[in-house]
C-alpha positions as MATLAB code, in Angstrom:
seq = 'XXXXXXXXXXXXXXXXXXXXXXXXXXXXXXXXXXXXXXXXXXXXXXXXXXXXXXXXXXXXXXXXXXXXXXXXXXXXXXXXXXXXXXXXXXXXXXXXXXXXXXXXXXXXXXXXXXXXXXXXXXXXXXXXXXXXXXXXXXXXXXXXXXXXXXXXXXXXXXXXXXXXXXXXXXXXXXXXXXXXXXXXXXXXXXXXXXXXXXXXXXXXXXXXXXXXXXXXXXXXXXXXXXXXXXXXXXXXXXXXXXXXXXXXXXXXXXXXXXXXXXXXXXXXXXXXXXXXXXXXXXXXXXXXXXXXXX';
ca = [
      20.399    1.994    0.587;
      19.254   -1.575    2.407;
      15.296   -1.413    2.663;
      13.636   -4.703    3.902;
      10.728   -5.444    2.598;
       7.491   -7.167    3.567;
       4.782   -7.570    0.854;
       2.502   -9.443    2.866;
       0.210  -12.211    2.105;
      -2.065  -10.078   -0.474;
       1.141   -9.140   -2.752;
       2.637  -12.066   -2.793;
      -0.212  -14.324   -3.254;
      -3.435  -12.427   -5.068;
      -1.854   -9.244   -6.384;
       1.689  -10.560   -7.499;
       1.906   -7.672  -10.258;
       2.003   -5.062   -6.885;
       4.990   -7.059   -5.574;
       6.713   -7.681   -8.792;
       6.713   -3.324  -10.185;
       7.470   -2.161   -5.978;
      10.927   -4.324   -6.701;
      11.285   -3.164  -10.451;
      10.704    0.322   -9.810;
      12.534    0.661   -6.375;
      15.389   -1.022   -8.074;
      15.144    1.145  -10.790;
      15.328    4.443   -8.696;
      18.532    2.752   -6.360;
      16.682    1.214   -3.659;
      17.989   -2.258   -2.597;
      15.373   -4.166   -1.272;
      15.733   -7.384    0.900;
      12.675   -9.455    0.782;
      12.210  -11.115    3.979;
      12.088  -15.130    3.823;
       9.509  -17.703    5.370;
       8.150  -13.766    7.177;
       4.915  -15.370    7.456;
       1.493  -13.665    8.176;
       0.841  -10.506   10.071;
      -2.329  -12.072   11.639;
      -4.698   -9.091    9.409;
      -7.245   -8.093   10.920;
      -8.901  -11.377   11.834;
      -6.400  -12.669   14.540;
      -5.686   -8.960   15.477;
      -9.528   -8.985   16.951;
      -8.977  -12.395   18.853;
      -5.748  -12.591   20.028;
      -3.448   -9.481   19.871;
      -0.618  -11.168   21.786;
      -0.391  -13.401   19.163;
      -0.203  -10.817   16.631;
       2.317   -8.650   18.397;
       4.594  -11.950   18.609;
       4.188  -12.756   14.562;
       5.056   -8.737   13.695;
       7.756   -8.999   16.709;
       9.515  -11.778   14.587;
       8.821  -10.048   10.899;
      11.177   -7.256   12.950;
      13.472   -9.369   13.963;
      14.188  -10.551   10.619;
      14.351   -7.167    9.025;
      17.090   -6.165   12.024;
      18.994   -9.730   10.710;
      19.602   -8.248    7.284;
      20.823   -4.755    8.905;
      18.505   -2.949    6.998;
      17.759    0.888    7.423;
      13.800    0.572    7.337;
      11.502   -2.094    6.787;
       8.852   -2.023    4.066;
       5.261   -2.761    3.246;
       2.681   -2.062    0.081;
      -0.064   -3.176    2.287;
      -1.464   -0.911    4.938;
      -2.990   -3.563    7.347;
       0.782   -4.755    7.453;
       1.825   -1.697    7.923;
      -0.647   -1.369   11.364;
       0.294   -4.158   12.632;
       3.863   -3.819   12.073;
       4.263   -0.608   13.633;
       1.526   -1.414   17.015;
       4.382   -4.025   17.071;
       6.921   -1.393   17.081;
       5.065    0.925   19.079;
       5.814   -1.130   22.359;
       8.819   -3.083   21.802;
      11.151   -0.360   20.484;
      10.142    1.720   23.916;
       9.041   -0.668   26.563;
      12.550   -3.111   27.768;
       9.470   -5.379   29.451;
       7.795   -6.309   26.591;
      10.434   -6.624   24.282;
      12.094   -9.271   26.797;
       9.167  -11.296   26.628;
       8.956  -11.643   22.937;
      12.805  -12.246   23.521;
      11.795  -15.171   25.059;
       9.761  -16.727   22.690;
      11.926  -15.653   19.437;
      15.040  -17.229   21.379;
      13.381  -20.776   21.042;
      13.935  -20.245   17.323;
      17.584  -18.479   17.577;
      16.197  -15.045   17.195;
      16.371  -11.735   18.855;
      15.041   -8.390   18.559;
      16.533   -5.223   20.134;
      14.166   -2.383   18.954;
      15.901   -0.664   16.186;
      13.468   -1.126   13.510;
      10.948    1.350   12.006;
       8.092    0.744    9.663;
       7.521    2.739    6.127;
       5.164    2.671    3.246;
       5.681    3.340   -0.755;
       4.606    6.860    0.091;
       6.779    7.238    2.671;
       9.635    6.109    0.899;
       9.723    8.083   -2.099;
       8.600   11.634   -0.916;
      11.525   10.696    2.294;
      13.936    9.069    1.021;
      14.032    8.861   -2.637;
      12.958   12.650   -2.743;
      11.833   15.139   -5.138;
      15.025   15.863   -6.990;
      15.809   11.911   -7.419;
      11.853   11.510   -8.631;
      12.037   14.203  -11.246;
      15.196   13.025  -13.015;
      13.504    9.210  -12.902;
      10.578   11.069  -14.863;
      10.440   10.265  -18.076;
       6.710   10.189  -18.990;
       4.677   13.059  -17.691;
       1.211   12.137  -16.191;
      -0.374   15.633  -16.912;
      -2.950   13.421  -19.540;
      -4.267   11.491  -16.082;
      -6.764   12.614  -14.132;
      -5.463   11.135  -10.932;
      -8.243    9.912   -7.607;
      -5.963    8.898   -4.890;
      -7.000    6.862   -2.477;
      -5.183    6.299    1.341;
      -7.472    3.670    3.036;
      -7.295    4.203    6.519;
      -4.280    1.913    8.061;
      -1.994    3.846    5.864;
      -2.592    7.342    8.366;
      -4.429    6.115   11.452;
      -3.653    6.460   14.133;
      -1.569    8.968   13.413;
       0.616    8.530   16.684;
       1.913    5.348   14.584;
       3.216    7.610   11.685;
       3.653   11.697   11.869;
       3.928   11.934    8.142;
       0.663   13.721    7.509;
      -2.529   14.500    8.470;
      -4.999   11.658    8.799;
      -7.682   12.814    8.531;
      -6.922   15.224    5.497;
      -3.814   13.217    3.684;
      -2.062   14.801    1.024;
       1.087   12.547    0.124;
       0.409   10.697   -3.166;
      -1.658   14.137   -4.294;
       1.906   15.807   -4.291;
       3.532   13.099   -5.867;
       1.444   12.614   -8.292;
       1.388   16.378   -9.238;
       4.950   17.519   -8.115;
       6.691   14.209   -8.915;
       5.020   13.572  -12.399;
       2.932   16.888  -13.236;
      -0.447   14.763  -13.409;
      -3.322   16.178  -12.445;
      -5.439   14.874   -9.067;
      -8.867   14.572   -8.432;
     -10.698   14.923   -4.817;
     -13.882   13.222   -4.001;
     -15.596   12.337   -0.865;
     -14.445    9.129    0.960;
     -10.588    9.135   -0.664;
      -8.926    8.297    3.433;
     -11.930    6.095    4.410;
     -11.992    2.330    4.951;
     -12.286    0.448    1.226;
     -14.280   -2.217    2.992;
     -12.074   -4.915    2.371;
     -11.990   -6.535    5.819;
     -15.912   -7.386    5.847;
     -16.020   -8.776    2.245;
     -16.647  -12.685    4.168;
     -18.681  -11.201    6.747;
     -20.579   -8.787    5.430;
     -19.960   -8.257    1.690;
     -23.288   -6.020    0.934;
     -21.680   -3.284    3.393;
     -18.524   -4.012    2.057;
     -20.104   -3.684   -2.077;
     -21.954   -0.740   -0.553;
     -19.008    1.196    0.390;
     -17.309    0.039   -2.681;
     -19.470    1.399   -5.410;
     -19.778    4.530   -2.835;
     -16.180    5.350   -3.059;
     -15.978    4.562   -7.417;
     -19.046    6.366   -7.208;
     -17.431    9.170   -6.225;
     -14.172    9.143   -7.813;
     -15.825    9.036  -11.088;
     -18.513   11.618  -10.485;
     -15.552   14.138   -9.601;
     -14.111   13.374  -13.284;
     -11.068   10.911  -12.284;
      -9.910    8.750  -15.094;
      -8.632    6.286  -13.112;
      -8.089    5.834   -8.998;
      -4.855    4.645   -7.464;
      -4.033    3.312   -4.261;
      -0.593    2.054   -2.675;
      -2.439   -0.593   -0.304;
      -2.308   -4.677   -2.091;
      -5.416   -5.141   -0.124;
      -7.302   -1.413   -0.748;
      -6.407   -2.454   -4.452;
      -8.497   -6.045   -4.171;
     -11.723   -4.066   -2.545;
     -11.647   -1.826   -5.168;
     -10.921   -3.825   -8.613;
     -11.710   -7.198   -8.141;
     -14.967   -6.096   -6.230;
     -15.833   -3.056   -8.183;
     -17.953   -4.579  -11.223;
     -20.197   -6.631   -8.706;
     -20.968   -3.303   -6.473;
     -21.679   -1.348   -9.180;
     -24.319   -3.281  -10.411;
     -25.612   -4.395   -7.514;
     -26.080    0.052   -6.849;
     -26.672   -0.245  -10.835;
     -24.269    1.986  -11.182;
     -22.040   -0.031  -13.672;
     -21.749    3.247  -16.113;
     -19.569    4.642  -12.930;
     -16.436    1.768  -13.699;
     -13.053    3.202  -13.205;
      -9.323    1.664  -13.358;
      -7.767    1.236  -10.695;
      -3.873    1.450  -10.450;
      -1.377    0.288   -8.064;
       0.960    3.378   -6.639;
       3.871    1.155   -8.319;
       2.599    1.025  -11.542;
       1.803    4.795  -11.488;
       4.977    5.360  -10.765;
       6.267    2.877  -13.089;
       4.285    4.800  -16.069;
       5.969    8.238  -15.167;
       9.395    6.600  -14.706;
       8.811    5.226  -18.943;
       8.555    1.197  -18.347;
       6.281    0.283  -21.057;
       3.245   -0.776  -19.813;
       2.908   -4.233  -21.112;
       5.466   -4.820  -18.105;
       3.291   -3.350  -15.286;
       1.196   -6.167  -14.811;
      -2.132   -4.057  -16.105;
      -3.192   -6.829  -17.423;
      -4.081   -8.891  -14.475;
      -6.706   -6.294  -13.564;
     -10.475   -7.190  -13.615;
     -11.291   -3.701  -14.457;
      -8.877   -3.172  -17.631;
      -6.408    0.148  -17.634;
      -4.916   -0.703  -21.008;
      -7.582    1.261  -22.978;
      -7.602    4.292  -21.299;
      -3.594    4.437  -21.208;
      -3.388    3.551  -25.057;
      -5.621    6.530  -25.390;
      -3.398    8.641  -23.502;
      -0.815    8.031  -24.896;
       0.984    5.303  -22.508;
];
């Protein structure tokens, strides 16, 4: 099965190890993805608050791309792609108008886009396509040792006109994989399909740090041994900014691991860890998976 994929700008430039396990493990379960070249940006958040036309014209093109390598769905591992990607698909796969005008700017550059193309995530993928019978056979190291905090972020599920796959307020998706696909055990804790602050860290990083060590907080007062997220950016927030929050709350007895939703499923799937990247994390997983046996 064709999947295109977008990483976006976080994967491929900050958190490379989230970019390189999505292709090893997708690869691994019979997935082909086509990375998109020269995609560009999906204008973030930042340009999305200034100029929206502009941002619906860079996602129109990251479409049109995917469409050019006739692939069934189009792929992200970050969720603010994943917005803007599918507000993009939200009005030019239904509305002839709008999808002429972006027509007529993608035509100075030999391109076209005729609406075909829908927008997924990791989650998304695996429970939908890959599915539960595929995902048990790949299973080759049980994560019933793990106590499991997943966390959504908020692009992922909201609005949930934009995706239908579960509730968005109350999300559930990676808390079945995680027990159903691998048997490992999941933790729930206040805050686990709220914003991970990551969006204010230049503008206002003691509400960001706040919210931060908030949501560790949590995850680590509710027992989890580590938290896992399938978002590049969520994933930043939350490990690179997690020691300085804590002790800025002084809460640094409250650090947790946090994993990327690849690398989880790269663990249960066997791949030795030493080829998951964990060791680009500022918060280091390796101890606690030596001592469970990983």
């Amino acid at each position: 099965m064709r999947i295109a994929y977008y990483p976006g700008c976080e994967a491929k430039i900050v958190t490379t190890e989230a970019n390189k396990v999505t292709k090893m493990v997708l690869e691994k379960l019979g997935i082909e993805l086509i990375e998109l070249e020269n995609a560009g940006c999906c204008g973030s958040m930042d340009l999305r608050l200034d100029n929206m036309d502009a941002v619906l014209a860079l996602n129109g093109r990251i479409l049109a791309l995917a469409e050019e390598v006739k692939a069934y769905k189009l792929l992200t591992i970050c969720n603010t792609c994943a917005l803007n990607l599918n507000t993009a698909v939200s009005i030019y796969n239904r509305d002839e108008f709008a999808r002429a005008k972006l027509n007529e700017i993608l035509s100075l550059y030999g391109r076209q886009y005729n609406g075909t193309m829908d927008v997924i995530t990791l989650p998304w993928l695996l429970i939908r396509l890959v599915g539960f019978i595929s995902m048990r056979k790949a299973t080759r190291k049980p994560l019933d040792k793990l106590r499991i905090a997943p966390f959504y972020g908020c692009h992922m599920i909201r609005p949930m006109k934009f995706y239908g796959f579960e509730n968005s307020m109350k999300p559930s998706s990676i808390d079945v994989m995680i027990r159903e696909f691998f048997d490992g055990q999941t933790v729930n804790y206040q805050g686990k399909s709220s914003c991970c602050g990551f969006h204010t860290l230049l503008t206002e990083e003691k509400t960001s740090t706040g919210l931060i060590a908030y949501l560790i907080g949590n995850a680590a007062s509710a027992g989890a041994d580590c938290i896992v997220t399938p978002c590049a950016q969520c994933y930043t927030a939350l490990d690179t900014y997690q020691q300085r929050a804590l002790k800025e709350k002084g809460e640094k007895d409250s650090e947790i691991p946090v994993l990327h939703l690849s690398q989880l499923v790269g663990l249960a799937m066997g791949i030795p860890k030493e080829e998951l990247g964990f060791d680009r994390h500022m918060v280091d997983p390796l101890n606690l998976l030596e001592d469970r046996g990983f």
